[in-house]
Residue, then its C-alpha position, 0 to 999 in steps of 0.5 A: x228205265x232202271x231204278x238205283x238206291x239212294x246214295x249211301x244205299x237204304x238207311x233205317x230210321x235215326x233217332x234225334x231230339x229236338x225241342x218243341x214248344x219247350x218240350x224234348x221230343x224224340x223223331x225217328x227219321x230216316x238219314x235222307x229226311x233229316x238232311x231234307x229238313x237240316x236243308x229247308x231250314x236252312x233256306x228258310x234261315x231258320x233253326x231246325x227246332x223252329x221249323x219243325x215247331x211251325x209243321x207241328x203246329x200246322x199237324x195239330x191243327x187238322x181233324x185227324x193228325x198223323x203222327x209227327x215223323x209222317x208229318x215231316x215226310x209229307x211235308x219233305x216230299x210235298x215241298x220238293x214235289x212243288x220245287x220240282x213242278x216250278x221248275 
């Protein structure tokens, strides 16, 4: 079986701010994560900010926390691993 890139090919990281808790915060995410997240919060009926607030808060609360961009693709692809198992 051969492999394709991602649809508009290999995109590096993009820069956004968003709020948490009241406080700005930049996220270095790659175009593919975002529109994931833009998604999930979506579905959730959710503002991005919200979701992002609730899986920083789940981050924090572990013995050793990863930064928060390697929290939201953990979270992206564990969340699509899960859909994609139910179906």
């Amino acid at each position: 079986m051969q492999i394709v890139p991602p649809a508009g090919g290999f995109i590096g990281p993009v820069k956004r701010s968003v709020t948490i808790a009241g406080h700005a915060t930049s996220i270095s995410l790659e175009p593919i994560f975002w529109r994931a997240l833009d998604d999930a919060a979506r579905l959730r009926q959710l503002p991005l900010n919200a979701l992002i607030a609730q899986i920083d808060a789940l981050r924090i609360s572990v013995d050793d926390p990863p930064n928060l961009a390697s929290a939201l693709r953990s979270w992206i692809v564990s969340i699509m691993s899960n859909e994609s198992s139910s179906q």
